[in-house]
N, C-alpha and C positions, 0 to 999 in steps of 0.2 A: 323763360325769365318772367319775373313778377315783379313790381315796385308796391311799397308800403310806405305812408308819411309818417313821418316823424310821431305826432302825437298818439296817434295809433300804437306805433310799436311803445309807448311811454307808457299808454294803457294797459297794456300785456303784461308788461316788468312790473306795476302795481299790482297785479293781482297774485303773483308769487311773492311779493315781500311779505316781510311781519308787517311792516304799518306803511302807510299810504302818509303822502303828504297833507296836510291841514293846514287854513288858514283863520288865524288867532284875529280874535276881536279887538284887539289892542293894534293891533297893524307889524304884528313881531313876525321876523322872517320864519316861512315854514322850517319844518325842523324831519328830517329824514333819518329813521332810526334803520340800519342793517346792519349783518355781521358782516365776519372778513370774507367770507365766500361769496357773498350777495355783491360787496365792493368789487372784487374783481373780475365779477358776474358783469354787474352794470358795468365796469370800466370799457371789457368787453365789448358788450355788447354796444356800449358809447360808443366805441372805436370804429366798432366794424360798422354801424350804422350809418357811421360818416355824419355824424352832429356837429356842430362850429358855432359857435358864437364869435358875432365880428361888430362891434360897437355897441355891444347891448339889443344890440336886434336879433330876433329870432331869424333864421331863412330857410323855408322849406329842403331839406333834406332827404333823396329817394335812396335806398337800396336796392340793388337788383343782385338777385339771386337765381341760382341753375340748376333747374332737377336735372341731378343723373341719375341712370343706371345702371348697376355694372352688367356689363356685357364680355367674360371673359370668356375662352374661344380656348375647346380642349384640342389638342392636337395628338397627346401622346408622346412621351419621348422615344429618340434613335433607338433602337435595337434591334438584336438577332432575330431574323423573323419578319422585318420590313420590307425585305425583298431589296435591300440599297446594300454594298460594302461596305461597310463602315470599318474606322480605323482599328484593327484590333480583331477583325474579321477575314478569313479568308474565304468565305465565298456567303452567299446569302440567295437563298431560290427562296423565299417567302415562305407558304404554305407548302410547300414540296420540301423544306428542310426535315430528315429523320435521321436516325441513326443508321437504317439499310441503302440510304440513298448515297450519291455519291457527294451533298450537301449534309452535314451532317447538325443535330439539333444546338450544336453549340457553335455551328457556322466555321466550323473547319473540314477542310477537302479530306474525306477516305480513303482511308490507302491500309495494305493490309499491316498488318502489326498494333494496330489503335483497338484493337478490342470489339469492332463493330465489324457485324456482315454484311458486307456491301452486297445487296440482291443480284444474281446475275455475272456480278464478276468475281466474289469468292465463295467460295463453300463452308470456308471455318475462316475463324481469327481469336488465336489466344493469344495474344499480344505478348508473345515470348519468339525471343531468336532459336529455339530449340526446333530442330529437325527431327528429331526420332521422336517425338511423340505424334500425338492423334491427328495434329494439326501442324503441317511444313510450315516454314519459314515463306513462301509464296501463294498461301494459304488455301492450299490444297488439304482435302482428307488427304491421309494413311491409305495407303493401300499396297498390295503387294505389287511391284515392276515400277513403283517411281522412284528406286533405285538409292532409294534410304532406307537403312533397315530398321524396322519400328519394333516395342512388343510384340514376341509371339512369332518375329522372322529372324532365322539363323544365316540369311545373305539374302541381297536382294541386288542382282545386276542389270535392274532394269530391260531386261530382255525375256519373253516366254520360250526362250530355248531351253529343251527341256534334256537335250546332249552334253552340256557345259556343266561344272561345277556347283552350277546353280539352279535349281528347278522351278517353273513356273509357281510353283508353289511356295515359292520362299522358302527352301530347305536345302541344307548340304548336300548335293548327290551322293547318294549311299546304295553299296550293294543291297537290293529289295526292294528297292522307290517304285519299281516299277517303268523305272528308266534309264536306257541305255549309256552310260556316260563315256561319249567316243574316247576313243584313244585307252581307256583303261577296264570299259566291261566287253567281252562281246554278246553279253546280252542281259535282261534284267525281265522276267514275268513277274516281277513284284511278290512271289513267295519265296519259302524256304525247303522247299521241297525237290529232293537231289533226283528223284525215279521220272519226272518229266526233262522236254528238251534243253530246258536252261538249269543248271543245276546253282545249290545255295551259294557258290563263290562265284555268279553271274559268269560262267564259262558254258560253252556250246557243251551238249552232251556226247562222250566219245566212248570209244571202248578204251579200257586201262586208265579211267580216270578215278574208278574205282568205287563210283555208284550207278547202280543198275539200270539202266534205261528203260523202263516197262515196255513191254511190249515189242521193241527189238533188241535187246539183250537177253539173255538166256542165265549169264554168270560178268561178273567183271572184279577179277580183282587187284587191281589196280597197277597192274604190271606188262610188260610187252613179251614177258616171257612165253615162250613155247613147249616147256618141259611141265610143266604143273599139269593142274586139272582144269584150268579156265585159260584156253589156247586166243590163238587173233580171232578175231571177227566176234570173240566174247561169247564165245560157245563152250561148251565140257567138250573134254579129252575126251580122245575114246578110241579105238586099234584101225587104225586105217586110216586116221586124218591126217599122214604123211607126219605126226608130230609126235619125235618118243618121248612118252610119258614117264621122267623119271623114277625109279623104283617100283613104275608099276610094266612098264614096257623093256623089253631088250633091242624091238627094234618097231619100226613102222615107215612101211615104204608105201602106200598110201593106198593100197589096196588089203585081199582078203584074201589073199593067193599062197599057197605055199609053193616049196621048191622052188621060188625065187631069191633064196636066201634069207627072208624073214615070212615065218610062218604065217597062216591066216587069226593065229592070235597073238601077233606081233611077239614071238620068241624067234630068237636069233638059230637059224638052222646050222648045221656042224657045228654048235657051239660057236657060233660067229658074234660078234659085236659091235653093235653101231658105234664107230668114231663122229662121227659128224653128218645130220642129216639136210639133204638138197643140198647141195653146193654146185652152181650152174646146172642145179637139176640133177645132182649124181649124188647117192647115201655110198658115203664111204664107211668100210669094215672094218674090225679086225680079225680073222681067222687062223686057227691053231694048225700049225704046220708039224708032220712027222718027219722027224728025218731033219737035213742039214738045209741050212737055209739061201739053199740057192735058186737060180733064176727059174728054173723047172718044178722043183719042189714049192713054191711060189706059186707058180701058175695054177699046177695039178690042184693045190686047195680051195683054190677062189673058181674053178672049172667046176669041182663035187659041190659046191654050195650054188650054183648056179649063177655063179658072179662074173668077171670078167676083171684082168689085171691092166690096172691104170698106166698109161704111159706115163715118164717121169717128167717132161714139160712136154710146153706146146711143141708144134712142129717145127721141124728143124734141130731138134736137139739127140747127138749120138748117143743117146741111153735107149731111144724109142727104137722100135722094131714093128714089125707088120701081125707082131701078138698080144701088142698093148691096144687098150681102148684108149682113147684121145676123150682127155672129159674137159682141155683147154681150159686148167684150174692152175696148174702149175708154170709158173715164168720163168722162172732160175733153173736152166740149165745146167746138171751138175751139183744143185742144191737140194737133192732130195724131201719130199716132206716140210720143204720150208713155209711154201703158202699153206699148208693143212694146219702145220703148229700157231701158225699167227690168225687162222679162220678160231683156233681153240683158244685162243689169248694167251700163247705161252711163250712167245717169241719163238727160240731156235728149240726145235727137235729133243735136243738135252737136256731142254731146262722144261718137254712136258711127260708130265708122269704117263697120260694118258696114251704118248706114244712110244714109250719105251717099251722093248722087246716087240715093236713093229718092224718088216722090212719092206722094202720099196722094189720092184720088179726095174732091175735097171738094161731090160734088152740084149740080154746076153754079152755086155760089151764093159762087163768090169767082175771085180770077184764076186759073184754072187748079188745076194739080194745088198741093198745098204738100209744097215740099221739105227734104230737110233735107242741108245742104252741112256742111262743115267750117267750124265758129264760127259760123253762119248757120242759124236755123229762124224763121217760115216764108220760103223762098227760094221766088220768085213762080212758078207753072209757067210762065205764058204767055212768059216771057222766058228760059227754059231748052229747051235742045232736046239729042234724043238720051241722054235718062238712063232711068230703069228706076221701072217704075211696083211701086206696091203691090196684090199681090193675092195669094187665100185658094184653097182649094180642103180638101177634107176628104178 
């Protein structure tokens, strides 16, 4: 604070006016010329000076006056980044606010879905509810087994089993994956190739499945049949494998012998005929009888071929005699040729071609042989002649 007197400061205000006061030789009151800014300059400044006139006396008059200086004081306004919550704010770490953190640069909490990677606890975040793309819904990558099927996966069961419907791989189980899918392949080497152990329809390789197993198959064609040229165990026919080769064999009892009834190049001896080969181990005939077709004439033909005459059942049954062989093939006692017609698929006797004009060795203990004609079983031997008797040989 300062003080200034009055006529002082009077001094001052003269020397920015246009004129100054003067005093006239005649004794005329001075005369103060200013404009209207000057008047209310000085009014002013009268004012604030604190001048008074009190009876015509002048009285010393002080002003005091107080330098300032501004001293204003930056502080910063509130915001994100402060390191304080402020309203509007849900969390606030200062200098540790980012977008990977779990503070994030516009001072809200991270959570997946917001479009930011929070470091450490997700991997992705495209800020979409969508599960089959690149990035889950709990912002995990894509990958095969997190049991959403993404781009590029035909199932995905979240499991690496690779037995199930669904393969580690994220692929339909399909015959040729490479992988055995339980319950419907029993095997899968991942090719297409039928001559190794798993063949192209993932099945085990067998005989009569009707492709060739390298290396232990010989032939396979696709069948269990025993009459062709490609027999069991997937081998070629050929005159001795106990297996007659139709149209090409008359008979085959499973060696290379003759006068055992079928010759060593499996032709039927006395004109004989295989009906049906092994049955409990016995090739059953049919041989051409001279003469009238009874129990003796029977025998004597299946004896010149080196055969032997089959008893008509098991034991116990009064057809048999101590000149039949017992081949324990027959159960129907009294039904001659029943089980033979049903081994050929023909039912009864009558109804197969194959055994008509055959007769049965019935032990001397009925008319003759019993035969079986076309519509007709048993057909009397004694009044037939020249037909083909029944007989075995092993």
């Amino acid at each position: 604070m300062r003080r200034t007197t009055l006529p002082s400061l009077i001094s001052l205000t003269c020397l920015v006016l246009s004129a100054c006061p003067s005093s006239s030789e005649d004794g005329d009151a001075d005369v103060f010329t200013t404009n209207a800014d000057d008047i209310g300059t000085s009014e002013s400044s009268s004012s604030e000076s604190g001048t008074s006139s009190d009876s015509g006396s002048e009285s010393d008059t002080t002003t005091e006056t107080t330098d300032t200086t501004d001293t204003t004081e930056t502080t910063g306004e509130p915001g994100c980044g402060d390191g304080i919550v402020q309203p509007g704010e849900e969390c606030d770490n200062g200098p540790n606010n980012a977008d990977d953190a779990e503070c994030t640069s516009m001072c809200l909490n991270a959570y997946c879905g917001d479009g930011l990677v929070q470091i450490g606890v997700e991997q992705c975040d495209d800020a979409n509810p969508i599960d089959n793309d690149e990035c889950s819904t709990s912002c995990v990558l894509a990958s095969c087994g997190d049991g959403l099927i993404q781009p590029g996966e035909q199932c995905d069961d979240a499991n690496a089993n690779d037995t199930d419907f669904c393969t580690s791989l994220c692929q339909n189980a399909t015959c040729g994956d490479g992988f055995a899918q339980a319950g419907f392949e029993e095997c899968d080497d991942g090719n297409g190739d039928d001559t190794d152990a798993c063949t192209a329809v993932c099945e085990n390789a067998a005989c009569g499945d009707g492709f060739l197993y390298a290396g232990f198959e010989e032939c396979d064609d696709g069948n269990a049949d025993n009459d062709d040229d490609c027999v069991a165990g997937c081998v070629p026919a050929f005159c001795g494998d106990d297996y007659v080769w139709a149209g090409m064999e008359q008979c085959d009892d499973g060696n290379n012998v003759s006068n055992d009834g079928c010759t060593s190049d499996c032709m039927a001896e006395c004109n004989g005929m295989v009906l049906l080969q092994n049955w409990n181990g016995w090739t059953f005939y049919k041989v051409p009888v001279m003469g009238t077709m009874s129990d003796a004439n029977i025998a004597a033909a299946c004896a010149d071929c080196g055969l032997q005459v089959p008893c008509q059942a098991t034991a116990g049954c009064n057809y048999n005699d101590n000149l039949c062989t017992q081949t324990n093939t027959e159960n129907s006692c009294g039904n001659p040729m029943l089980g033979l017609a049903g081994q050929l698929a023909c039912g009864q006797p009558s109804q197969c071609m194959a055994l008509w004009g055959v007769y049965q060795y019935m032990g001397n203990n009925w008319l003759g042989g019993c035969g079986a004609e076309q519509n007709q079983w048993c057909s009397v031997g004694n009044n037939q002649m020249n037909k083909n008797a029944l007989c075995v040989g092993q």
